[in-house]
C-alpha positions in Angstrom: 0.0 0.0 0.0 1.3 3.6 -0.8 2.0 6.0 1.6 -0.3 9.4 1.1 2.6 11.1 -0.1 3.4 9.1 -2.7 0.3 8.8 -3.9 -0.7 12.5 -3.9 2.2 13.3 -5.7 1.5 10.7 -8.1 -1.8 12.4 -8.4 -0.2 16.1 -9.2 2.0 14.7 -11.3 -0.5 12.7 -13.5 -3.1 15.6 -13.6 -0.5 18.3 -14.8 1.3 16.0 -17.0 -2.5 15.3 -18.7 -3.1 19.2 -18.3 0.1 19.5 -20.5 -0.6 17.1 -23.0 -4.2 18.3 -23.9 -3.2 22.0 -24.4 -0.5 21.2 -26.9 -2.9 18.7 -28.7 -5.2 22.2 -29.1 -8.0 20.4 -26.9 -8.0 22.5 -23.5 -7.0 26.3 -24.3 -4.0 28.1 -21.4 -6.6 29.9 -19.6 -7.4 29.4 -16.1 -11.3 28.8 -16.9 -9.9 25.8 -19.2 -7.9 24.7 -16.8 -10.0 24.5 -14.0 -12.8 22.8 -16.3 -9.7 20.3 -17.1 -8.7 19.5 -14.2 -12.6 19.2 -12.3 -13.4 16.8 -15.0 -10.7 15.4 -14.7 -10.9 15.4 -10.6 -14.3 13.5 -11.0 -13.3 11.2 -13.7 -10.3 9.6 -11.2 -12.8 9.4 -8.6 -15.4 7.4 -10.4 -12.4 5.3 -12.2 -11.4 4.9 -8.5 -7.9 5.0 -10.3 -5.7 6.1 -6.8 -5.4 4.7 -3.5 -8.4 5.0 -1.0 -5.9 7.5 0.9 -6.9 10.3 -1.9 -10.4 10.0 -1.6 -10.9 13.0 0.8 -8.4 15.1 -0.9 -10.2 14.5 -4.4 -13.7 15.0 -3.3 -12.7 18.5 -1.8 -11.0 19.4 -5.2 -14.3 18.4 -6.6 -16.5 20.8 -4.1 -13.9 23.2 -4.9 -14.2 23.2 -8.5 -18.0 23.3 -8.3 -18.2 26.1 -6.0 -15.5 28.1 -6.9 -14.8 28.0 -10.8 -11.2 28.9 -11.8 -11.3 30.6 -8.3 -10.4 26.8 -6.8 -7.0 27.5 -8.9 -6.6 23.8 -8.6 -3.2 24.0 -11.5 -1.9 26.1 -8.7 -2.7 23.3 -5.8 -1.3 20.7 -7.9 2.2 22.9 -9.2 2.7 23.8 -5.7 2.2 20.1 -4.0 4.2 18.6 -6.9 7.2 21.4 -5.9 7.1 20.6 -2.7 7.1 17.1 -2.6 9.5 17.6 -5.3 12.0 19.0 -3.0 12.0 16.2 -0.4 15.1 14.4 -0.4 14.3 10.7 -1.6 15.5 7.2 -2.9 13.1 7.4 -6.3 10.0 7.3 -4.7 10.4 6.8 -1.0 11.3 9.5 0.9 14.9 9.5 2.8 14.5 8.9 6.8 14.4 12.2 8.7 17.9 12.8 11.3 18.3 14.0 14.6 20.7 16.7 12.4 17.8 17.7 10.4 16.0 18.2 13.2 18.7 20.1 15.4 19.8 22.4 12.4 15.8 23.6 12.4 15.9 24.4 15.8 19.2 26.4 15.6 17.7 28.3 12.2 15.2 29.7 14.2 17.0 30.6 17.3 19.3 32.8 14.6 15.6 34.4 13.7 15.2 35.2 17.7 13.1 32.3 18.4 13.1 31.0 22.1 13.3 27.2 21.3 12.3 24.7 24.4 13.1 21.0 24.4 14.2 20.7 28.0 10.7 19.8 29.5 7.9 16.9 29.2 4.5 18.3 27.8 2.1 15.3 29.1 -0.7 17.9 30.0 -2.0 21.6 29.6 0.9 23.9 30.6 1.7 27.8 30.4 4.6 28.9 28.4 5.8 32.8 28.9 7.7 34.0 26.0 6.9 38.0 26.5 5.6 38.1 22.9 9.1 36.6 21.2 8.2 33.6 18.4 8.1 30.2 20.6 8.3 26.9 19.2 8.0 23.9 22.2 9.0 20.0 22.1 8.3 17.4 24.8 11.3 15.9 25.8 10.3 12.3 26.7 8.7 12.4 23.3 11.3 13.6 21.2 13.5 11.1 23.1 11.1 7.8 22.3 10.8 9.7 18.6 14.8 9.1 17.8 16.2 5.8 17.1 19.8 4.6 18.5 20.7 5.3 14.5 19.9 9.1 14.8 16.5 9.0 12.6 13.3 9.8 13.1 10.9 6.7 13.6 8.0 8.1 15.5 5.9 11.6 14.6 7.0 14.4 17.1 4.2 17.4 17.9 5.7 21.4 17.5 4.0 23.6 19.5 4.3 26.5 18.2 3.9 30.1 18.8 4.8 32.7 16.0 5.3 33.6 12.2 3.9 30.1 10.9 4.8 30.9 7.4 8.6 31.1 8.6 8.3 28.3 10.4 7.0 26.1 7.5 9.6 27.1 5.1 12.5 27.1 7.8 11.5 23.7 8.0 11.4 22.7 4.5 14.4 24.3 4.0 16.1 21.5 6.2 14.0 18.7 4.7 11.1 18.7 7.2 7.4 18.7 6.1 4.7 20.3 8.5 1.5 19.0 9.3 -1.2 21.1 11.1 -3.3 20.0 13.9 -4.6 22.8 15.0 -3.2 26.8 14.3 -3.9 27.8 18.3 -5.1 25.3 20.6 -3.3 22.8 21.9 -1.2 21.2 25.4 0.1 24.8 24.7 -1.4 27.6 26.1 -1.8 29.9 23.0 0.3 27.9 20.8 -0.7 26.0 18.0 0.3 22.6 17.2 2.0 20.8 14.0 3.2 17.4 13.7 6.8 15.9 12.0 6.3 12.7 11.1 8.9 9.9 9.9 10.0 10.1 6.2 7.5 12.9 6.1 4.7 10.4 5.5 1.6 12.2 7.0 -1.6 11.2 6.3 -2.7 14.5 4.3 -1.4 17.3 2.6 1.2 19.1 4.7 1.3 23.1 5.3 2.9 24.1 1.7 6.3 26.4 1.9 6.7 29.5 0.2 8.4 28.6 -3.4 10.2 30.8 -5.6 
C-alpha cells in the first residue's frame, strides 16, 4: 500500500502531465477557466475510475467541491504545481522519501533561534501547561517524546508534535528548508497555552497534505 505522499504526488503529477498534453494537442486552451474545467473533470473522472489509492479520496472529493463552487477561483493547477514542488523537493530514494535525522531536526531548531526564536526542548508536555515567551516567536517539544521519537541510528521513527507560537509561514519554510514537512493540527489550541500545534512525522509520511512552503 502507498503512503499518502506518494500517492498525492502521483496524483499532481499525473493531472498536470495530462493538463500539458491536452493543451499542446489544441484540446484545453492556457486559460485558467480551461484549466479548472480540465482538471474538475478530470478530478471527477479519477474518482469514479477509483484510479488512486483510498488514501486520496478525501483530498479528491474537496477538489471536486472546490471546483464546483468556486470555478477557476479553486485555482486547482496552482494546488497541484505547488504540491508537486514541494514534494519535489523532499530528499528521496526514487520514490520513498529518505529517513528524517536527529541533524535535520537540530539544524531547524538552531535556524530559528538565529531568527530570535526561544526554542524549548528541555521539559515533558504530558498535559496543559503555560509557556511565557513576552511576545518573542516560541516553538516547544516534549522531551520524553522527542527522546522515544529518535532511534539509536539518529532517525526519526515516530511523529514528534511542534507547539508552536509565532510567524507560521517562517516556520514552514525554515522547516522545509532543512527537509522537514509540517503537518497542522490545530493553528492555536493545543497542550500549549496559545500555541498551536503541527506534527513531523517519519520520512515525512503524514496522512494528508502538509502546510505548503513559500516557493520561488
Amino acid at each position: 500500500m502507498a503512503y499518502f505522499y506518494q500517492e498525492i504526488y502521483k496524483l499532481v503529477s499525473e493531472g498536470l502531465q495530462e493538463l500539458a498534453e491536452s493543451q499542446q494537442s489544441g484540446k484545453t486552451p492556457q486559460n485558467p477557466v480551461s484549466e479548472t474545467h480540465f482538471l474538475s473533470a478530470w478530478v471527477t473522472k479519477a474518482i469514479k475510475q477509483q484510479r488512486y489509492e483510498h488514501c486520496m479520496a478525501k483530498t479528491l472529493a474537496a477538489w471536486q467541491q472546490q471546483a464546483r463552487s468556486m470555478g477557476k477561483n479553486a485555482q486547482l493547477k496552482q494546488q497541484f504545481e505547488h504540491i508537486h514542488q514541494t514534494f519535489s523537493g523532499i530528499p528521496r530514494d526514487e520514490n520513498v522519501a529518505k529517513p528524517i535525522t536527529q541533524a535535520q531536526i537540530q539544524s531547524f531548531y538552531q535556524k530559528l533561534e538565529q531568527a530570535d526564536w526561544l526554542v524549548t526542548t528541555g521539559y515533558e508536555v504530558s498535559r496543559k501547561v503555560t509557556h511565557h515567551t513576552d511576545g518573542q516567536a516560541s516553538l516547544v517539544v516534549c522531551s520524553k517524546q522527542y527522546q522515544d521519537a529518535i532511534s539509536e541510528q539518529g532517525e526519526l521513527v515516530k511523529p514528534i508534535s511542534l507547539y508552536v507560537r509565532g510567524d507560521v509561514k517562517r516556520l514552514i519554510d525554515t522547516a522545509y528548508q532543512q527537509g522537514l514537512l509540517l503537518y497542522k493540527v490545530t493553528d492555536y489550541k493545543s497542550k500549549v497555552k496559545y500555541h498551536g500545534e503541527y506534527i513531523v512525522y517519519p520520512h515525512n509520511a503524514g496522512s494528508h497534505i502538509p502546510e505548503l512552503p513559500t516557493i520561488a
